[in-house]
C-alpha positions in Angstrom: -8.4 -20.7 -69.9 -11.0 -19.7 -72.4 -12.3 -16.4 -71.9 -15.7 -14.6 -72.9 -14.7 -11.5 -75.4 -17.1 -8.5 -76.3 -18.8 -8.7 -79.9 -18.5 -5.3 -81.0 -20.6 -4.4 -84.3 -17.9 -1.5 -85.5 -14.4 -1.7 -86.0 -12.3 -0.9 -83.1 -10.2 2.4 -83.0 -6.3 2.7 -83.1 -6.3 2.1 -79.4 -8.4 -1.5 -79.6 -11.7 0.4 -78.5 -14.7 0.6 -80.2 -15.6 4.2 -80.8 -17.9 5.8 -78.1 -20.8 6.8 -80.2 -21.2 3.1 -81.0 -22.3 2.5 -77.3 -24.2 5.3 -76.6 -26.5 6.8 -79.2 -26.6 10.6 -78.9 -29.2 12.4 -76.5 -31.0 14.1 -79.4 -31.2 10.6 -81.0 -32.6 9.1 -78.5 -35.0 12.1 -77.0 -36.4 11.6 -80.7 -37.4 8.1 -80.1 -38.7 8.8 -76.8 -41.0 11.9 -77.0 -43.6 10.2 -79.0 -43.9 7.4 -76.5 -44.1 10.1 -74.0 -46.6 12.3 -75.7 -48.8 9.2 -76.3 -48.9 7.5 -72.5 -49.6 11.1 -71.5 -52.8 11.2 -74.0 -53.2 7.2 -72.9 -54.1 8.7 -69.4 -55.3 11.6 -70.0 -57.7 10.3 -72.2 -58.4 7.5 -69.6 -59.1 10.4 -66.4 -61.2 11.6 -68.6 -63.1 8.4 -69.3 -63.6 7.3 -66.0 -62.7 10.0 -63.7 -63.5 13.6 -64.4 -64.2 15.4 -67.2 -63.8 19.7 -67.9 -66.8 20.9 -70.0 -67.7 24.3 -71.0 -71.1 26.3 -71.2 -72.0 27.2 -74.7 -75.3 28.5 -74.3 -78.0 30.4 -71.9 -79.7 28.0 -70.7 -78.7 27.3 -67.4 -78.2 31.1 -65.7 -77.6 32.7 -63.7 -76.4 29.4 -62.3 -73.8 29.3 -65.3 -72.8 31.6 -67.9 -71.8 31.1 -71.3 -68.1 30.3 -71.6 -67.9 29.1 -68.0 -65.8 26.3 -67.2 -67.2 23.2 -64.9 -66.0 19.9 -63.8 -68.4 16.7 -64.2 -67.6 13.5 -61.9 -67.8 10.4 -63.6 -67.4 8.1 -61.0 -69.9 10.1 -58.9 -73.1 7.6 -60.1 -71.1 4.8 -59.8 -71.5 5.5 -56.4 -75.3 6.8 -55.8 -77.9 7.5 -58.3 -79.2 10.8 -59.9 -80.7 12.8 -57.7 -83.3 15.7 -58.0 -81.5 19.0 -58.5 -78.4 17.8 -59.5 -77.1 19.1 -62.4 -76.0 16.4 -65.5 -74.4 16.2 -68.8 -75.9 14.1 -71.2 -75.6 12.9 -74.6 -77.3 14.8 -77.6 -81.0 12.8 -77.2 -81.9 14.2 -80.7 -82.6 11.1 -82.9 -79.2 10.5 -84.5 -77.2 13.3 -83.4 -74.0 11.8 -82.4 -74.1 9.4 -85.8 -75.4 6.1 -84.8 -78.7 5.2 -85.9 -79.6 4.9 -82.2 -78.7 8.2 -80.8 -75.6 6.7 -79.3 -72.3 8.1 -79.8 -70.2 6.5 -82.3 -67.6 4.6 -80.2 -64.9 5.3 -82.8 -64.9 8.9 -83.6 -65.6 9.5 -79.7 -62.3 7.7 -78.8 -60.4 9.8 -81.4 -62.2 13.3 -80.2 -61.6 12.5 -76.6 -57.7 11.3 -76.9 -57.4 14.7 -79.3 -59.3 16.5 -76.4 -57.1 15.2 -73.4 -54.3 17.0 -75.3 -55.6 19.9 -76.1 -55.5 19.8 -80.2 -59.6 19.1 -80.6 -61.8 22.0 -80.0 -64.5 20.7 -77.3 -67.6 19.0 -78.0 -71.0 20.7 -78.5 -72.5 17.7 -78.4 -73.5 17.2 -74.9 -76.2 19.2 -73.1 -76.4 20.3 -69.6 -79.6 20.9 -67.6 -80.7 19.9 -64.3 -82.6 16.9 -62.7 -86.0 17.9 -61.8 -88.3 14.3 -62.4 -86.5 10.6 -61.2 -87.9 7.2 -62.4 -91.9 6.8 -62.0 -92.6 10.0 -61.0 -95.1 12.5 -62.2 -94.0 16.1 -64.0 -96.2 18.4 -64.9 -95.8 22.2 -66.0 -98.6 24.6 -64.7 -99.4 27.9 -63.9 -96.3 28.8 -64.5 -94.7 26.2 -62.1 -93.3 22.4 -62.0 -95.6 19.7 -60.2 -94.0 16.4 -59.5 -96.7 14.0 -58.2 -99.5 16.8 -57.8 -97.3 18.9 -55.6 -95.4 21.8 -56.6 -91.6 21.5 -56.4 -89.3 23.8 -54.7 -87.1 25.0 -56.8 -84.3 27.7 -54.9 -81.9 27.7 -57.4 -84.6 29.8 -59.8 -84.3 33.5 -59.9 -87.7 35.0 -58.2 -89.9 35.4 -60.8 -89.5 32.4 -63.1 -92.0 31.4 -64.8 -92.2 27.5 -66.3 -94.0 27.0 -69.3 -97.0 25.2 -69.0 -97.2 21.0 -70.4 -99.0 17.6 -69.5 -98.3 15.6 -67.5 -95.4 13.0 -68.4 -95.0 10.1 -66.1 -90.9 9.0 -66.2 -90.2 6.0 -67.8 -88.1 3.5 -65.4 -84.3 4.4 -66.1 -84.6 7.8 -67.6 -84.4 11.2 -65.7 -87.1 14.8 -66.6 -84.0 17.4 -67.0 -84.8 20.8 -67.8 -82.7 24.0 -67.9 -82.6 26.6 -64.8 -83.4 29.7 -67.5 -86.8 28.2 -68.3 -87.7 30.8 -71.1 -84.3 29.9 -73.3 -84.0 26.2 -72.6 -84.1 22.8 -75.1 -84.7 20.5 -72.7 -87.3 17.6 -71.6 -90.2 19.5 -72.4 -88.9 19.5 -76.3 -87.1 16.3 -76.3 -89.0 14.3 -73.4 -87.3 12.5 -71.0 -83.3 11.3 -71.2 -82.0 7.4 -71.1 -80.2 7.4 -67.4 -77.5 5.4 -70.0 -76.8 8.9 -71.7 -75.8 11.2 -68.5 -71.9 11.1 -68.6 -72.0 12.6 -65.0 -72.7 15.1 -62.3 -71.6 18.8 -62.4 -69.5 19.0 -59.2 -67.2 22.3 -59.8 -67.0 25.4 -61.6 -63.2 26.1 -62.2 -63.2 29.3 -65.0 -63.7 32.2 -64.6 -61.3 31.9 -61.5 -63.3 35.1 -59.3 -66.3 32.6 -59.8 -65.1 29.3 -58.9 -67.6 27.0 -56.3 -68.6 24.1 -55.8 -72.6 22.9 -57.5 
């Protein structure tokens, strides 16, 4: 009877075995090939959850207290549009809308460096981002905003605005009417914010998503 016989691919031993190592590469051989496909599926999602998931930001300036301090961390929803859409009083994070800010000649972020920021990002060795702002929603698509006597109108009427300290005053400007798919934002500490009044109204395409959570400092942590 012909039978099947192993090929081995070293000599065999004294004893008609191949030797052992032969078989069975050793553990620090093969952890070596195996940690950079783990480190680079765990950037993979990562870097996906924070694509299309959730995102941490923090708050680098003023100009949204006493609702958020500088250095605060928050936690924007990215699906949360996909699901309704902005609404007034929410608070957003948006794209740079200074011409050219994130390097395309449109104001849109380049798709190449972003990819590399955000899978450097998911893993901690990229510093965040300053190049996102974060106000809050005060105009929506077609309506009227206008800045008088020290408060916001939208459509003639004054809006109610709780989350303002008493006191605040809103710096007076015209009337704007919001273009169809853009959003008036403006920041909640009206006398040290760059927001719509400065930079007009936002592309709805820019907001990357909703402020849902503040998670740092852990004594202050609430949902927005």
């Amino acid at each position: 009877m012909i039978g099947w016989k192993p090929v081995l691919d070293t000599p065999p031993g004294d004893d008609g075995l191949a030797p052992l190592a032969a078989e069975h590469p050793p553990a620090a051989k093969r952890a070596a090939r195996e940690i950079p496909v783990l480190l680079a599926t765990a950037a993979l999602i990562a870097f996906l959850i924070k694509t299309f998931v959730a995102q941490a930001f923090y708050i680098p300036s003023e100009s949204m207290t006493p609702q958020l301090q500088v250095n605060d961390r928050v936690v924007v929803s990215r699906i949360a549009y996909r699901l309704h859409d902005p609404r007034r009083g929410d608070i957003v994070v948006f794209d740079d809308p200074r011409e050219g800010a994130n390097g395309d000649d449109d104001g849109q972020p380049n798709i190449v460096v972003r990819f590399i920021r955000g899978i450097g990002g998911a893993v901690g060795v990229v510093q965040p981002s300053t190049e996102e702002f974060i106000k809050r929603v005060v105009g929506l698509p077609g309506e009227t905003v206008e800045g008088k006597a020290g408060r916001v109108y939208v459509d003639g009427r004054v809006l109610s605005e709780p989350y303002l300290p008493d006191g605040t005053v809103t710096s007076d400007f015209a009337p704007v009417v919001v273009p169809e798919g853009s959003l008036w934002v403006m920041g909640d500490n009206r006398s040290n914010s760059s927001d719509s009044r400065f930079f007009g109204p936002i592309r709805r395409s820019t907001v990357q998503g909703r402020t849902v959570l503040r998670v740092w400092p852990p004594g202050s942590a609430s949902f927005l």
